[in-house]
ZAMARGU-4260 file (C-alpha; in steps of 0.2 Angstrom, whole numbers, plus 5000, padded with zeros to 4 digits):
<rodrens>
0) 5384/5019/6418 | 5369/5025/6411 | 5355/5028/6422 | 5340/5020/6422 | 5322/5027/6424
5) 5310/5028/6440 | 5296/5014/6429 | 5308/5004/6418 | 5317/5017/6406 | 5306/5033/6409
10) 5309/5046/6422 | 5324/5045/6438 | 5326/5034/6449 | 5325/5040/6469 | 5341/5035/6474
15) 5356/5022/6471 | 5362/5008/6481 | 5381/5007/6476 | 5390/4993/6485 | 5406/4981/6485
20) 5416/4967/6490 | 5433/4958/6491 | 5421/4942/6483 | 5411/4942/6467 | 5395/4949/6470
25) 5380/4940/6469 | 5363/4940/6478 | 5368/4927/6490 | 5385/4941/6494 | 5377/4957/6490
30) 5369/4958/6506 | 5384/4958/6517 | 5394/4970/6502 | 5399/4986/6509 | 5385/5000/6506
35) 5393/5018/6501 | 5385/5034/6506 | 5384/5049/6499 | 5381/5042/6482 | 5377/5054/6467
40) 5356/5057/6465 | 5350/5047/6449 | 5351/5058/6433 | 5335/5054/6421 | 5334/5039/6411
45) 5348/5036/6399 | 5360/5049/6405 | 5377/5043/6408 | 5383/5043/6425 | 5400/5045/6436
50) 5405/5042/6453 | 5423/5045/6460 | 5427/5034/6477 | 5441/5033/6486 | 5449/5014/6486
55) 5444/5006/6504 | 5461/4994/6502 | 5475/4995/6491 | 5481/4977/6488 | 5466/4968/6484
60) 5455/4966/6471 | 5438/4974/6472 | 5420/4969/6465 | 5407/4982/6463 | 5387/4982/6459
65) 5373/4997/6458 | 5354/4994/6463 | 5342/5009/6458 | 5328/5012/6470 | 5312/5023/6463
70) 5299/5033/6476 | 5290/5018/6478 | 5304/5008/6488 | 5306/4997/6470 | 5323/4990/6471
75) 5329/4985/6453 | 5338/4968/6448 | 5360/4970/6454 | 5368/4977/6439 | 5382/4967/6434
80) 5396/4965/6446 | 5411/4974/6438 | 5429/4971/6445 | 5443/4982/6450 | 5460/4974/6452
85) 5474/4987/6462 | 5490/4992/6450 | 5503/4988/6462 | 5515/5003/6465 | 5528/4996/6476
90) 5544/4989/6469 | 5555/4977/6478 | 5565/4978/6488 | 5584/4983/6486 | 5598/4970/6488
95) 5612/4976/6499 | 5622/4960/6501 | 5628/4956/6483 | 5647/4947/6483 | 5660/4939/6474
100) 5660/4921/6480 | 5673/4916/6465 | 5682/4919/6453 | 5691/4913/6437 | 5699/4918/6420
105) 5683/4924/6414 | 5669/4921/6426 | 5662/4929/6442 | 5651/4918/6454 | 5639/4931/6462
110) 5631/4926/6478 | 5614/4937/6486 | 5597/4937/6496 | 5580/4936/6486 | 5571/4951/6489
115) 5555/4954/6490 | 5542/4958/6477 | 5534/4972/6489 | 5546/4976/6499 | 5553/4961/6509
120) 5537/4951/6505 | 5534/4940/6491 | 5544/4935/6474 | 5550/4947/6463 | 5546/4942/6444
125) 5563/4944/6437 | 5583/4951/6440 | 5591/4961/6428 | 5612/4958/6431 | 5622/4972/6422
130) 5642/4972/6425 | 5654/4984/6415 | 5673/4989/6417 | 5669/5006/6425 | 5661/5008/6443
135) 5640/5007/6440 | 5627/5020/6445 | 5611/5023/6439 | 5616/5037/6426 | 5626/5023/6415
140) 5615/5006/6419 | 5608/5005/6404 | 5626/5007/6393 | 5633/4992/6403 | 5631/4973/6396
145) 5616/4963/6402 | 5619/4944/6409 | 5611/4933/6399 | 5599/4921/6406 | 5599/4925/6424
150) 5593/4915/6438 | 5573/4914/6443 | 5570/4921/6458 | 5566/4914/6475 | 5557/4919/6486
155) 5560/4934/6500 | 5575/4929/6510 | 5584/4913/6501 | 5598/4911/6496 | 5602/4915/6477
160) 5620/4910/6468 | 5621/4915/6448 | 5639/4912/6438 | 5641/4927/6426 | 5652/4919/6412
165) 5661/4926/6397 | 5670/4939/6402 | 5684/4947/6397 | 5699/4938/6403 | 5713/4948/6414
170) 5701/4964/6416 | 5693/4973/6432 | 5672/4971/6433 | 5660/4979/6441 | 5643/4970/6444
175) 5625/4976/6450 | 5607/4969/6452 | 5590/4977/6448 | 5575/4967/6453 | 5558/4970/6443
180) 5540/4961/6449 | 5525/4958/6440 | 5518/4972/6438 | 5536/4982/6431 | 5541/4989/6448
185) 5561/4990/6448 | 5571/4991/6462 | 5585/5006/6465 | 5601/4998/6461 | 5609/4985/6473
190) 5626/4987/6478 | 5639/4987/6466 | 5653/4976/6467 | 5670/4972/6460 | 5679/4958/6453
195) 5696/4956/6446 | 5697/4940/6434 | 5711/4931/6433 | 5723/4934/6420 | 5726/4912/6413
200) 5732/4917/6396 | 5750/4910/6396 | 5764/4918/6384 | 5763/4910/6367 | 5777/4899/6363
205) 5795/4904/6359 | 5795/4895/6340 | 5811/4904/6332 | 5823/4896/6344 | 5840/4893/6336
210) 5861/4888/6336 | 5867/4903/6329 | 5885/4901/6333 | 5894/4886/6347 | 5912/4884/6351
215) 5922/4869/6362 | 5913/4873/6377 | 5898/4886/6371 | 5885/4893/6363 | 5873/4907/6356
</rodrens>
């Protein structure tokens, strides 16, 4: 901010009062806002201003406002109140129980438990499914194909069942889940797990059969 004067804009202020809230402030809420000590000592009129605070939570959003006090006890009008809204850090939780509930020529029917979007709490925004014919790992994620249109996720705890279809018929797959919340977090890599599809694509019909050659009682 730019600081203001001691009368109006001339000269410094005595002192700051530097305060906030997990409500907007307004008169009404500034006077039960948390006041800070140790605030910075008002520069002179004009001159722009910093102050470095360590956050008081981490999960919820934060409302601050500054007052400047001159010598005479004058207490200024509350700045505007200006918001601070906490980047959220933590990614969800990993799943560790992914499984093959099904299987058929050329689909798998996965079956899991919704993680969290912090941890074990919450929803996670979105699931990204990746399966491939070699074993996954975090090296060769990104190489494998990506399931279109996975399931929304529930929240922490349910349930979830998604069928991953077109796939190559006869082949051996291997299937993993990454979770990704609001805010981009991604989860490490659940378990992997393997499916072998069955193989439904009959021999094609024999369509040269013919006599060649037939006596009394056989024939080629």
């Amino acid at each position: 901010w730019k600081a203001t004067g001691d009368d109006g804009d001339l000269g410094a202020a005595a002192t700051y009062d530097i305060r906030y809230s997990d409500v907007p402030l307004t008169e009404l809420s500034w006077v039960r806002a948390v006041q800070l000590t140790n605030v910075p000592a008002p520069l002179p009129a004009g001159t722009a201003q910093t102050f470095q605070v360590l956050k008081p939570w981490a999960e919820k959003e934060m409302f601050w406002g500054i007052r400047a006090i001159d010598d005479a006890l004058n207490i200024s009008p509350m700045s505007e109140s200006v918001a601070w809204s906490p980047k959220d850090t933590v990614p969800p939780s990993r799943i560790v129980d992914l499984r093959v509930t099904e299987t058929t020529g050329d689909s798998v029917t996965l079956g899991w438990t919704a993680p969290g979007e912090n941890a074990d709490t919450g929803k996670t925004a979105q699931y990204n499914i990746r399966y491939a014919e070699f074993p996954l790992t975090d090296a060769d994620w990104e190489t494998a194909a990506r399931a279109p249109q996975p399931p929304t996720p529930e929240m922490s705890g349910a349930a979830q069942t998604f069928q991953l279809s077109a796939l190559p018929a006869g082949k051996r797959v291997f299937i993993g889940i990454k979770s990704l919340d609001a805010d981009g977090n991604v989860s490490v890599l659940s378990n992997i797990v393997e499916a072998q599809l069955k193989d439904t694509t009959p021999p094609r019909p024999v369509n040269d059969l013919m006599v060649e050659e037939a006596g009394r009682d056989w024939m080629t």
